[in-house]
C-alpha positions, 0 to 999 in steps of 0.5 A: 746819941740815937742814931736815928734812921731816915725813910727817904722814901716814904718822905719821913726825913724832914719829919725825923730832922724835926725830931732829932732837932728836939731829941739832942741838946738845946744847943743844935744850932750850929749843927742844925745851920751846918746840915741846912747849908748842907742841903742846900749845897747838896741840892745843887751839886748832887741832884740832876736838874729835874731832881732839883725842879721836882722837889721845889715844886713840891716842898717849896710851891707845895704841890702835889704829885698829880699837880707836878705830873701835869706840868711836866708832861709825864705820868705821875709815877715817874714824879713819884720815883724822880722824888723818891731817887732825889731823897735818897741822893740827899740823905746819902749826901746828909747822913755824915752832916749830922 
């Protein structure tokens, strides 16, 4: 199997899990439900709080960096890199899961 390569920081993880879901046998379903039941249970245990507060508002509301900054009260770069430590702490967390 390729080993696919994820760039946490650029955001292209979710996008290279797309691709290696299509890429391997049409019988990923059970490794897709083991690496979802990963990341949740990652999000939880690995992540700080406002790790897990940043990424719900931007991957489960939708919102942007700006529009998170604003709400919290800081500058839009702290968000940027709160985001970025969280993917990293993730994949590190997910990277055997697959």
């Amino acid at each position: 199997m390729e080993i696919i390569h994820f760039n946490a920081c650029a955001g292209d993880w979710i996008g290279d899990v797309t691709d290696w879901e299509q890429q391997g046998p049409a019988d990923n379903g059970e490794r897709l439900d083991r690496l979802r039941r990963s990341l949740r249970s990652a999000r939880v245990q690995e992540l700080t709080s406002r790790q897990r507060q940043v990424l719900r508002l931007y991957y489960d509301q939708e919102k942007t960096l700006s529009q998170i900054a604003e709400e919290l009260g800081v500058n839009r770069s702290t968000v940027s890199r709160t985001l970025c430590r969280a993917r990293k702490r993730l994949y590190r967390c997910l990277r055997y899961a697959l």
